[in-house]
LOKOL-711406 format. One record per residue: residue number from 1; x, y, z of N, C-alpha, C, CB in turn. Coordinates in steps of 0.05 Angstrom, whole numbers, plus 5000, padded with zeros to 4 digits. Glycine has a CB too. Layout:
! residues N
+-----+--------+---------+------+---------+----------+-------+--------+---------+------+---------+----------+-------+
:   k : n_east : n_north : n_up : ca_east : ca_north : ca_up : c_east : c_north : c_up : cb_east : cb_north : cb_up :
+-----+--------+---------+------+---------+----------+-------+--------+---------+------+---------+----------+-------+
: NUM :      X :       Y :    Z :       X :        Y :     Z :      X :       Y :    Z :       X :        Y :     Z :
...
+-----+--------+---------+------+---------+----------+-------+--------+---------+------+---------+----------+-------+
//
This chain:
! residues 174
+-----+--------+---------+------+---------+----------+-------+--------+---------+------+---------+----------+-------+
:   k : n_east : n_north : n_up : ca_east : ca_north : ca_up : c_east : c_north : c_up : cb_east : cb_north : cb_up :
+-----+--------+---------+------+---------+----------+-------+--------+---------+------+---------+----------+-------+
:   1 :   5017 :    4977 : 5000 :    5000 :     5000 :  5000 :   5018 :    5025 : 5000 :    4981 :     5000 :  5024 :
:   2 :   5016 :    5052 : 4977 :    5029 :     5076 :  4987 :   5015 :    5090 : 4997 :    5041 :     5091 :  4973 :
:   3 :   5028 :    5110 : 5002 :    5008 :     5134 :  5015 :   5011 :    5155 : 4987 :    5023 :     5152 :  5053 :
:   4 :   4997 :    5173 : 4983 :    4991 :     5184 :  4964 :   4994 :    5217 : 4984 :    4962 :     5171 :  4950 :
:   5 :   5006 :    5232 : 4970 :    5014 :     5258 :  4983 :   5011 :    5278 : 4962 :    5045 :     5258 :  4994 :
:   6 :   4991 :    5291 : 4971 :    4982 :     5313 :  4945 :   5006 :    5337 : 4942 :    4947 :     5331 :  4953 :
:   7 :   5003 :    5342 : 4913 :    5023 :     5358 :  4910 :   5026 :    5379 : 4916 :    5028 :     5360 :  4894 :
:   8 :   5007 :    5397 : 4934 :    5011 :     5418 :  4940 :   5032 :    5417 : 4969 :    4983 :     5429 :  4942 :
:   9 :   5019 :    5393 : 4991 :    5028 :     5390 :  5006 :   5068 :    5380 : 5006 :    5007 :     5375 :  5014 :
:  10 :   5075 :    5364 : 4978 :    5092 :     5363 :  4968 :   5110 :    5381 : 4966 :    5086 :     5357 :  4955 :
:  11 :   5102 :    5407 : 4941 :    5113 :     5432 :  4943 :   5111 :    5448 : 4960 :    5108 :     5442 :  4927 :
:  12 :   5098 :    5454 : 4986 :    5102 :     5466 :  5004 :   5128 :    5450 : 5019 :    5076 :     5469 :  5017 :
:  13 :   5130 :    5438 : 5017 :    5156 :     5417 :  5033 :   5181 :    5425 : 5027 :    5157 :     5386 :  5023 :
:  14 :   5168 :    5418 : 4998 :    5197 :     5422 :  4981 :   5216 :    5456 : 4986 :    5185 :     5419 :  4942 :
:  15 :   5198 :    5471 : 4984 :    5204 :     5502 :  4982 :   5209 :    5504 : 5021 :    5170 :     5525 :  4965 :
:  16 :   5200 :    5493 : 5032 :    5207 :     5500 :  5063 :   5239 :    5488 : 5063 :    5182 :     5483 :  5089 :
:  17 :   5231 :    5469 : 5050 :    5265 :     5449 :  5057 :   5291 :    5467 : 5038 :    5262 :     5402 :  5039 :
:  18 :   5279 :    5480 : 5019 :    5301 :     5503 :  5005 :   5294 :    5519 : 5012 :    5306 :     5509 :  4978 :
:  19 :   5282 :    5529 : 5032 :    5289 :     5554 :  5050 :   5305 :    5553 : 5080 :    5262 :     5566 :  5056 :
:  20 :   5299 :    5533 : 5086 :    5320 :     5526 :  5115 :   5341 :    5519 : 5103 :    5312 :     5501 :  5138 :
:  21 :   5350 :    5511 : 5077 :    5380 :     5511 :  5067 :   5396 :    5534 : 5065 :    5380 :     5502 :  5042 :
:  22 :   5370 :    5547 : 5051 :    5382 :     5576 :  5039 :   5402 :    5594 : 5070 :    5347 :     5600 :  5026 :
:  23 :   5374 :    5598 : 5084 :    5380 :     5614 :  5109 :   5402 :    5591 : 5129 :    5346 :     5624 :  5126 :
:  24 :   5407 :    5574 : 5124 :    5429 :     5556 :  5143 :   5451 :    5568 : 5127 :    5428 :     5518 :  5144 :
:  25 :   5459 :    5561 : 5101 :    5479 :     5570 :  5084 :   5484 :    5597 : 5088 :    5472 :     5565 :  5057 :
:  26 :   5468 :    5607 : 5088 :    5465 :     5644 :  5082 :   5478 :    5654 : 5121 :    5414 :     5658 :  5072 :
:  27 :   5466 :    5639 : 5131 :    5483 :     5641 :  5166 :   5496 :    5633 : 5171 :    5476 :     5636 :  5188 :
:  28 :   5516 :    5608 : 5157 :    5537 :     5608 :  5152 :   5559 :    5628 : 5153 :    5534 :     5600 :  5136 :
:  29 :   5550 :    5636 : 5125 :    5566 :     5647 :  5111 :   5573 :    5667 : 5126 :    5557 :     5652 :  5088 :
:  30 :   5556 :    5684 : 5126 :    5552 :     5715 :  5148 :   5572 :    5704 : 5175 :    5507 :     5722 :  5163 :
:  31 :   5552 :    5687 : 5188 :    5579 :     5685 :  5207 :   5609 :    5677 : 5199 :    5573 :     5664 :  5228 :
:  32 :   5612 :    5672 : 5189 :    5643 :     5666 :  5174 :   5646 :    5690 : 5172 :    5648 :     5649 :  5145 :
:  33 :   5642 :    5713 : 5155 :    5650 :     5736 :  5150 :   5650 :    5749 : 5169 :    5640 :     5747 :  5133 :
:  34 :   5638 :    5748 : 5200 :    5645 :     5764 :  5221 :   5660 :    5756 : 5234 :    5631 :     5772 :  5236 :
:  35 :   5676 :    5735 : 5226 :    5691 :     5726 :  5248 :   5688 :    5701 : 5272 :    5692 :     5747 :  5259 :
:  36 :   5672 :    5691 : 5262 :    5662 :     5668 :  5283 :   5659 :    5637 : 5261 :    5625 :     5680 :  5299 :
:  37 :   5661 :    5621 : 5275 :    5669 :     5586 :  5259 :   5655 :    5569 : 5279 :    5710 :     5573 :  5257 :
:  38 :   5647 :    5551 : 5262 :    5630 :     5534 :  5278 :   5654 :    5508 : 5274 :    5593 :     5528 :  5264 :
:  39 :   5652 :    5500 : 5305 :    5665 :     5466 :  5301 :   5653 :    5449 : 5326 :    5705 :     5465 :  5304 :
:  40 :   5652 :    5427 : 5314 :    5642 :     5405 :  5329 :   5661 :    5387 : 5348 :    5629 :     5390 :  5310 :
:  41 :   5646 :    5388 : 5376 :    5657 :     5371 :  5397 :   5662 :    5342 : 5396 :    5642 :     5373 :  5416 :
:  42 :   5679 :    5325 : 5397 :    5687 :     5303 :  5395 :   5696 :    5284 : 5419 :    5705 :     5307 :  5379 :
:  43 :   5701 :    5297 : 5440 :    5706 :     5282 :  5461 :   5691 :    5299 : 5494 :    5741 :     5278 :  5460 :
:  44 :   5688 :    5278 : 5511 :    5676 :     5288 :  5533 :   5692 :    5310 : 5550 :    5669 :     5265 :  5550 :
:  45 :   5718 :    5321 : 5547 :    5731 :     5334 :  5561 :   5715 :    5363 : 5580 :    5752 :     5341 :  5543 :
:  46 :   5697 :    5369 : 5560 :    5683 :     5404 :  5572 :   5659 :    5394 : 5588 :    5669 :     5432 :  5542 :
:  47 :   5650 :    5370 : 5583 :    5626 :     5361 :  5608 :   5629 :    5369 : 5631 :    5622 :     5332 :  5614 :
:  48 :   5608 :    5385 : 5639 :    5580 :     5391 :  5631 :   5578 :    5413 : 5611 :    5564 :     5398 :  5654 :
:  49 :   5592 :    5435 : 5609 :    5593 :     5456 :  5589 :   5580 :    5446 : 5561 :    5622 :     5465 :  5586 :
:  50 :   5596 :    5432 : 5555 :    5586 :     5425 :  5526 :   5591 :    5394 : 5516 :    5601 :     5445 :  5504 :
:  51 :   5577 :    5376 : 5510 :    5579 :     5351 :  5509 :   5587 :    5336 : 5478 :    5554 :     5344 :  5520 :
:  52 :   5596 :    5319 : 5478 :    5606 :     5308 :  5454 :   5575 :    5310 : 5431 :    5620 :     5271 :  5462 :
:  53 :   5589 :    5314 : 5405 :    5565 :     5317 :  5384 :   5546 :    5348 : 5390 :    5541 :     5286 :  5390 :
:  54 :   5552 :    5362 : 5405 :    5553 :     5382 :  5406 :   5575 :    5403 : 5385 :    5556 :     5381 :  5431 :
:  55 :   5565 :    5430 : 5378 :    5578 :     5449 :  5376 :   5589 :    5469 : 5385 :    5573 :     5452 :  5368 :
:  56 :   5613 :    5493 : 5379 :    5619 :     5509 :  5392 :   5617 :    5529 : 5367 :    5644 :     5502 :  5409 :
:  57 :   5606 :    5551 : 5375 :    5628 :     5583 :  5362 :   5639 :    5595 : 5362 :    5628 :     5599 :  5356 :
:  58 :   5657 :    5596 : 5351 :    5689 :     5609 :  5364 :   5679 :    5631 : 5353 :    5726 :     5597 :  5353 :
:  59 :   5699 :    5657 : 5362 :    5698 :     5685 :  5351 :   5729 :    5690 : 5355 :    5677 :     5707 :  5369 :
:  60 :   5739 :    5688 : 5323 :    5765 :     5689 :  5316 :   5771 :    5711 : 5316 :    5772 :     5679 :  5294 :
:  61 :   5753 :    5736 : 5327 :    5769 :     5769 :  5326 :   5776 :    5769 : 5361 :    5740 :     5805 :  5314 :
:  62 :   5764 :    5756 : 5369 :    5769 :     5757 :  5405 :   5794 :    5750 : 5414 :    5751 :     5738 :  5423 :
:  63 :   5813 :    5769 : 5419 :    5844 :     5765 :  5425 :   5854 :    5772 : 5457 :    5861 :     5787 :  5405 :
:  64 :   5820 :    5778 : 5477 :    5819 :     5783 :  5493 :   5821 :    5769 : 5511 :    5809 :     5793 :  5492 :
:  65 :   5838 :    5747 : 5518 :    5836 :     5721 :  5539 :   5835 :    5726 : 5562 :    5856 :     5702 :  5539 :
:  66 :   5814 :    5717 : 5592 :    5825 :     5719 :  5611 :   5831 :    5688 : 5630 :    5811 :     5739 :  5621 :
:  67 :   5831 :    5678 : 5657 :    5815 :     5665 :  5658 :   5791 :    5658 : 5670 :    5823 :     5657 :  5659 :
:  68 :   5789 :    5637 : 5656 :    5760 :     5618 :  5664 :   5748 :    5627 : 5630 :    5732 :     5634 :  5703 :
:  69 :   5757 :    5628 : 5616 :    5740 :     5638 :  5586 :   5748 :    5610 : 5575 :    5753 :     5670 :  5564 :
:  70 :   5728 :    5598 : 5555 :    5736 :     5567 :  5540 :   5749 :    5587 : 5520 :    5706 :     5541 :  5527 :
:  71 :   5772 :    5570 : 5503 :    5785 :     5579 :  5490 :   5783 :    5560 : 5470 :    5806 :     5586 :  5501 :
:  72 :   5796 :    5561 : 5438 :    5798 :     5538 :  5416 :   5823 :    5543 : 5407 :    5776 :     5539 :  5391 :
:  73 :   5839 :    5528 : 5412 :    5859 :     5529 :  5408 :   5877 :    5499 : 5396 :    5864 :     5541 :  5430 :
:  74 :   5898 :    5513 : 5372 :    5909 :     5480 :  5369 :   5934 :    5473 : 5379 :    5911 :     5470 :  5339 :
:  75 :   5932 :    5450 : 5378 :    5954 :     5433 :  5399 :   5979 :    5437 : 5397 :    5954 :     5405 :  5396 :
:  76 :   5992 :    5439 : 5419 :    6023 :     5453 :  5409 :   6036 :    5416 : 5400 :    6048 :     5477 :  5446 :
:  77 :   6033 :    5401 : 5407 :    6038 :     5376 :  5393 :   6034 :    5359 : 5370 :    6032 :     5367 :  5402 :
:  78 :   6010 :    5359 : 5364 :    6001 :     5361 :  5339 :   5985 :    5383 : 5325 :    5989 :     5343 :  5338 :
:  79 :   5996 :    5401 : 5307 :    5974 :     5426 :  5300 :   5948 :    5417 : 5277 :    5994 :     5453 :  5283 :
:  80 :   5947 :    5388 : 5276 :    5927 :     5386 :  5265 :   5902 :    5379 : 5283 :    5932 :     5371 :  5247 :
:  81 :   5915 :    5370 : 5310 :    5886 :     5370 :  5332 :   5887 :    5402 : 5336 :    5890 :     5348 :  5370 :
:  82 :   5847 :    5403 : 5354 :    5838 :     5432 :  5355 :   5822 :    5424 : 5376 :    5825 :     5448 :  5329 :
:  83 :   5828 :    5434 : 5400 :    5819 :     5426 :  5425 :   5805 :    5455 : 5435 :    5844 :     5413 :  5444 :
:  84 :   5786 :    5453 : 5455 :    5760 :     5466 :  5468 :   5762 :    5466 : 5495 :    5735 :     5454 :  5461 :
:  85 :   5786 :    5482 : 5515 :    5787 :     5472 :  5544 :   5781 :    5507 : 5550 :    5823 :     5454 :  5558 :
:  86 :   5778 :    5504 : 5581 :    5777 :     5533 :  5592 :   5806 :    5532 : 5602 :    5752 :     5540 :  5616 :
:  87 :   5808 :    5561 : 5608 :    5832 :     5582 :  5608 :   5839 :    5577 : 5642 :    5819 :     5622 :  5598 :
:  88 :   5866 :    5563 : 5658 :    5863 :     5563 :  5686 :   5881 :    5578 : 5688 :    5864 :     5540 :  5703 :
:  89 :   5904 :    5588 : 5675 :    5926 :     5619 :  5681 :   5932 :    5617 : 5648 :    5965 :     5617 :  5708 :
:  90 :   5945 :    5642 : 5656 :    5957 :     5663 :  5633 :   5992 :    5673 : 5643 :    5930 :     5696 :  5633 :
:  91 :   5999 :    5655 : 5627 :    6033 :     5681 :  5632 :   6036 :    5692 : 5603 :    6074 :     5663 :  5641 :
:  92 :   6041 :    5723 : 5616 :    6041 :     5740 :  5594 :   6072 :    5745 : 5585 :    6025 :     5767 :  5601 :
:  93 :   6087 :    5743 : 5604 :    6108 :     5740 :  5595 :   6120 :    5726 : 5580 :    6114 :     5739 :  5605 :
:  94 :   6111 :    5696 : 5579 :    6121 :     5675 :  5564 :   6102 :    5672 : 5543 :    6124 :     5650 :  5580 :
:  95 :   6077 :    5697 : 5540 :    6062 :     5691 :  5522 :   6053 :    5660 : 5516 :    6074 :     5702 :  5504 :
:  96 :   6049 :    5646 : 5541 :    6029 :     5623 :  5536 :   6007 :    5626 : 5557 :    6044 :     5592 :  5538 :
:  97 :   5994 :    5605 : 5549 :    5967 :     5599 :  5572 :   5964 :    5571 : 5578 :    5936 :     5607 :  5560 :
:  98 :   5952 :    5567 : 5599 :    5943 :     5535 :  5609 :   5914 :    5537 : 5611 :    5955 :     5525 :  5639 :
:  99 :   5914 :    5501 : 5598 :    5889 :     5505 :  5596 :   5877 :    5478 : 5605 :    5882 :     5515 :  5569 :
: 100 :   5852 :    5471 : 5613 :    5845 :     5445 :  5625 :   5812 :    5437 : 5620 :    5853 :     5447 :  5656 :
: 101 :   5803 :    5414 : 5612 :    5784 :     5402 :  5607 :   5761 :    5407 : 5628 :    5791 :     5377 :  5602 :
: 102 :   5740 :    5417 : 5628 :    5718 :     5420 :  5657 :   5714 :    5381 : 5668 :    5673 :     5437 :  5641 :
: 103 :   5719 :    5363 : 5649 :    5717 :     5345 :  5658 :   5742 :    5314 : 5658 :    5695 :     5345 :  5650 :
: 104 :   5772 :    5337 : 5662 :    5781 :     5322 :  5660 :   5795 :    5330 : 5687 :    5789 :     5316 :  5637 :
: 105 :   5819 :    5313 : 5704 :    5839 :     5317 :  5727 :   5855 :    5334 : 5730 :    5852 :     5301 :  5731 :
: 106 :   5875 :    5328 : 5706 :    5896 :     5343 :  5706 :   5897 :    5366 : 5687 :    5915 :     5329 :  5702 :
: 107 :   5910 :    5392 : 5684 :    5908 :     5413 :  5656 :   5929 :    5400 : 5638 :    5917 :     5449 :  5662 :
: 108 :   5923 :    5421 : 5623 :    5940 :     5409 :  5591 :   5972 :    5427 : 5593 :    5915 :     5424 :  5553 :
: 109 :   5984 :    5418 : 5575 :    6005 :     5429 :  5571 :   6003 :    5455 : 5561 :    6018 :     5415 :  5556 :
: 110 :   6018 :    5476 : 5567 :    6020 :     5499 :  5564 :   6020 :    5506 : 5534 :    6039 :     5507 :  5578 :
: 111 :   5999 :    5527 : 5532 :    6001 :     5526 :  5495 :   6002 :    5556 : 5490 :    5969 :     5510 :  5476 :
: 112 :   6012 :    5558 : 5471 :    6028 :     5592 :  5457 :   6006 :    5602 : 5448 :    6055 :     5592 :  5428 :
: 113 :   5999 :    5636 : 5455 :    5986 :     5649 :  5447 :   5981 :    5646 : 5418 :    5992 :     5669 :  5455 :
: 114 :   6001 :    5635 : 5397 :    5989 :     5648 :  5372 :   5985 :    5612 : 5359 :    6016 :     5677 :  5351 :
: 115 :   5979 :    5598 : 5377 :    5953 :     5577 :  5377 :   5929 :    5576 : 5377 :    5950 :     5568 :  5390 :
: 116 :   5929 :    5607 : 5399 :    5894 :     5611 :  5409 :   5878 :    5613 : 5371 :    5887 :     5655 :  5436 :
: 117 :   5858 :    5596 : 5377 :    5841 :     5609 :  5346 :   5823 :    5628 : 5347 :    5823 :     5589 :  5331 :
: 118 :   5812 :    5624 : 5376 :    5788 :     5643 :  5381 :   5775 :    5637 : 5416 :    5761 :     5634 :  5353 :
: 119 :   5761 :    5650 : 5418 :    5746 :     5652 :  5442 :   5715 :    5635 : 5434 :    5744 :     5687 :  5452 :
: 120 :   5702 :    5612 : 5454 :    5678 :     5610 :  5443 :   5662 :    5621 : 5455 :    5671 :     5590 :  5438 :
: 121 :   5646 :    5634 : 5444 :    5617 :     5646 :  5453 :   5597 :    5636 : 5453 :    5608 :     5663 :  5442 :
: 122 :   5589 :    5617 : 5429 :    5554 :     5596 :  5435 :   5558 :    5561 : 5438 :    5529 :     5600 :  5398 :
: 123 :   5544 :    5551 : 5447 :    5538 :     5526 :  5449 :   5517 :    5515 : 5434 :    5533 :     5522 :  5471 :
: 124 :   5516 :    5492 : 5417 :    5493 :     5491 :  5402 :   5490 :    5463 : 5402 :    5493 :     5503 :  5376 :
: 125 :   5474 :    5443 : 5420 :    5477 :     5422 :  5423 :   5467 :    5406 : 5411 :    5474 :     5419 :  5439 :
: 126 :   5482 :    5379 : 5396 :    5471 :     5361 :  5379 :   5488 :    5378 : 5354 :    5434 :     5359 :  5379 :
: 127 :   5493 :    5405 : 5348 :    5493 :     5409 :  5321 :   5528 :    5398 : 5303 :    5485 :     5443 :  5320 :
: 128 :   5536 :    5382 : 5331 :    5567 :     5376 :  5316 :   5564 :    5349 : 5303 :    5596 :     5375 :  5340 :
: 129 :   5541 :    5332 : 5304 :    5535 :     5314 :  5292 :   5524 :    5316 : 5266 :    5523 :     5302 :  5305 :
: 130 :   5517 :    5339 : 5260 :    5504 :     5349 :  5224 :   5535 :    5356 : 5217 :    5475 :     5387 :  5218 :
: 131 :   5559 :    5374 : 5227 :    5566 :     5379 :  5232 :   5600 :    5361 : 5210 :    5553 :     5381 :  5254 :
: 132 :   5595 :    5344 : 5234 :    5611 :     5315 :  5219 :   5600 :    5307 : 5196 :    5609 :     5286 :  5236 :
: 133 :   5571 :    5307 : 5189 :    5564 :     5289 :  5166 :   5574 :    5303 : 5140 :    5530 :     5283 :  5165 :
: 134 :   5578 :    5331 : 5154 :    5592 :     5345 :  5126 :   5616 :    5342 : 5119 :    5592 :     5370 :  5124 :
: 135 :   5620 :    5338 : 5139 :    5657 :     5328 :  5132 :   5660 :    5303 : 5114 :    5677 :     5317 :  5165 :
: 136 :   5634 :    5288 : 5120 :    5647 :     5264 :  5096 :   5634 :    5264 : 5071 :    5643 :     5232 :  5104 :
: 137 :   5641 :    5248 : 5055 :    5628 :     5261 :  5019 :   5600 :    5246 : 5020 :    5650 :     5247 :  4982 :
: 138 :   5592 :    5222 : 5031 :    5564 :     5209 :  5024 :   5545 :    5233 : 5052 :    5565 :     5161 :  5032 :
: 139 :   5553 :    5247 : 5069 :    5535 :     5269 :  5076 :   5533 :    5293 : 5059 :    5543 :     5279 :  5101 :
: 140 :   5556 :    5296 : 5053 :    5565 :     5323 :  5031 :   5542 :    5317 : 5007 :    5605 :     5320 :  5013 :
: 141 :   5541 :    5290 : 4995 :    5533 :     5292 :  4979 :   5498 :    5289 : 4988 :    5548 :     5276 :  4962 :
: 142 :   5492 :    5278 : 5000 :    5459 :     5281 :  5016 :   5453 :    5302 : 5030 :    5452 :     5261 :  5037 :
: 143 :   5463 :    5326 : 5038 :    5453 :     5354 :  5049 :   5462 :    5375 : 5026 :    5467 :     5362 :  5081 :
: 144 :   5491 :    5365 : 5011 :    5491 :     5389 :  4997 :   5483 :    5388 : 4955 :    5526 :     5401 :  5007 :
: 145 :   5499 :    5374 : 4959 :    5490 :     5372 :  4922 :   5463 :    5352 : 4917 :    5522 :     5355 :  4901 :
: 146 :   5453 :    5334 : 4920 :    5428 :     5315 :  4917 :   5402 :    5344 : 4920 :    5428 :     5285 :  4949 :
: 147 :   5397 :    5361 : 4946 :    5381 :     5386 :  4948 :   5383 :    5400 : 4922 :    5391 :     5405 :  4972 :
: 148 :   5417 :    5412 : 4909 :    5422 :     5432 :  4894 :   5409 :    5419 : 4862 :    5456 :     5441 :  4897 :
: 149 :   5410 :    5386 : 4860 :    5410 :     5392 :  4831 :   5374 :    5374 : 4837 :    5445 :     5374 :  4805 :
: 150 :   5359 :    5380 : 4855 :    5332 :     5380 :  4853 :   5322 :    5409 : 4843 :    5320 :     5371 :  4880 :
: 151 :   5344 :    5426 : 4850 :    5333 :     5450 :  4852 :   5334 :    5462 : 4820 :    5350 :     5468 :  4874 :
: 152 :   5355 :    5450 : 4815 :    5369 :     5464 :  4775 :   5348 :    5440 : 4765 :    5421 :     5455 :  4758 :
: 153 :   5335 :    5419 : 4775 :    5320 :     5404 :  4757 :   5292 :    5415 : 4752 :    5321 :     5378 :  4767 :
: 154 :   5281 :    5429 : 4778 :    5263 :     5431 :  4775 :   5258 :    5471 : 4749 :    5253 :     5423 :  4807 :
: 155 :   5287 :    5486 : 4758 :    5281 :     5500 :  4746 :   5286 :    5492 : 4710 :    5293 :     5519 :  4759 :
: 156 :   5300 :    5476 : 4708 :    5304 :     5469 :  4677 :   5272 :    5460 : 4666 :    5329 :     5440 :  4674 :
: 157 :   5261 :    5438 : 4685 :    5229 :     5435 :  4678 :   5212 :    5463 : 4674 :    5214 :     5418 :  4704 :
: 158 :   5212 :    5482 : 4698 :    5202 :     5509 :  4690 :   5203 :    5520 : 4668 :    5210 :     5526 :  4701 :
: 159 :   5230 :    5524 : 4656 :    5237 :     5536 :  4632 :   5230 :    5527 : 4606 :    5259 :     5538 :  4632 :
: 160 :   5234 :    5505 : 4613 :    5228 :     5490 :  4589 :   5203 :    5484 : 4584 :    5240 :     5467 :  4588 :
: 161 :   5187 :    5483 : 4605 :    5152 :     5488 :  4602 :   5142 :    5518 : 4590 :    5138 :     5485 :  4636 :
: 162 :   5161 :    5538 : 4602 :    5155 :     5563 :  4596 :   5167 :    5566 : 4569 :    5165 :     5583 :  4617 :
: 163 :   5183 :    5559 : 4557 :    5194 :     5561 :  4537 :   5185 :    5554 : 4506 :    5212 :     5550 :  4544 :
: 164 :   5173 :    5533 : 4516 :    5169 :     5502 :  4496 :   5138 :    5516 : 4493 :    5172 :     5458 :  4515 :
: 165 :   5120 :    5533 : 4500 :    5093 :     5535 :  4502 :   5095 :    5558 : 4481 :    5079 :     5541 :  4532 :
: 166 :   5077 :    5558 : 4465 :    5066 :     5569 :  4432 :   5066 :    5604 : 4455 :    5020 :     5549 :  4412 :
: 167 :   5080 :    5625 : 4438 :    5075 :     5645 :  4442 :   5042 :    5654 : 4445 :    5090 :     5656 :  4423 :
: 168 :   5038 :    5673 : 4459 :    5022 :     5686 :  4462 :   5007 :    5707 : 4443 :    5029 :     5692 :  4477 :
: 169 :   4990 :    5712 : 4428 :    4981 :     5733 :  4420 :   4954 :    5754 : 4432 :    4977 :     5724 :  4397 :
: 170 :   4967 :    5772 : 4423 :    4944 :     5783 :  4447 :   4939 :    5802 : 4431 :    4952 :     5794 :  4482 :
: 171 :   4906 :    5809 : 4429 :    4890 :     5830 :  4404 :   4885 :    5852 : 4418 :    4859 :     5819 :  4389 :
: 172 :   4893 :    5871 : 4412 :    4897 :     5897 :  4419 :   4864 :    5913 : 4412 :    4925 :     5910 :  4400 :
: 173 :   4848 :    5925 : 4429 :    4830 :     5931 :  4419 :   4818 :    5964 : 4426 :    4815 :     5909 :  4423 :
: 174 :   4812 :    5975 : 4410 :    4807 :     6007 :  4414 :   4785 :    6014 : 4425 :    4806 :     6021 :  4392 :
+-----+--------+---------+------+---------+----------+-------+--------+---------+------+---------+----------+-------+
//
């Protein structure tokens, strides 16, 4: 048995679901251009603050550290990890900071100011799991291109309906 889904109810769907793209993309973007990056949590270290599969937003213009502020910063060991701890001192002299997990024992190794990436300001929970799916290509390709070329398909059908249809004449009358 299917279910049968009228087309209005259809295209109302359709156009809501390319409008929460648009404006996700479009707030993206904007935030990128002010200075703020979204990245997703991966391990339990900031519990309770912010929990794995969670998100953070850094604000990459904030050069203002003190402590107790969560900081994003990458690893002076490996610079391809990018860790999310709060701030427990500051030497300004040595231009580093220490920094330590809300849910872990011990702090971390001292890491160099021009590590810091940013200061985070929002929490957005659950959103580091959409988050990840973009990072790999079979999500990439199911949130971002599969949406885009429904969208060029349906306008190529438009056009070509609008196109393909016998001009109009229209009698002009005095």
């Amino acid at each position: 048995m299917s279910i049968k889904i009228p087309s209005a109810v259809a295209k109302a769907a359709y156009w809501v679901g390319v409008l929460i793209a648009m404006v996700s993309m479009g707030g993206t973007v904007f935030a990128y251009t002010q200075g703020y990056q979204f990245m997703s949590v991966q391990s339990d270290s900031m519990q309770p603050y912010v929990a794995p599969g969670g998100a953070v937003v850094v604000d990459r213009k904030d050069t203002n550290i003190h402590e107790g502020d969560v900081i994003t910063y990458r690893s002076p060991v490996d610079r391809r990890t990018v860790n999310t701890h709060r701030v427990v001192a500051i030497d300004v002299y040595r231009g580093v900071v220490t920094t330590k997990g809300d849910n872990a024992l011990a702090v971390d190794t001292v890491v160099p100011l021009q590590n810091v990436l940013g200061t985070v300001r929002y929490r957005l929970p659950f959103l580091g799991y959409g988050l990840d799916i973009l990072k790999r290509p079979l999500g990439l390709l199911a949130v971002i291109y599969l949406p885009a070329s429904f969208v060029v398909m349906a306008e190529v059908r438009r056009l070509t309906k609008y196109y393909s249809a016998p001009p109009r004449h229209y009698l002009l009358y005095r």
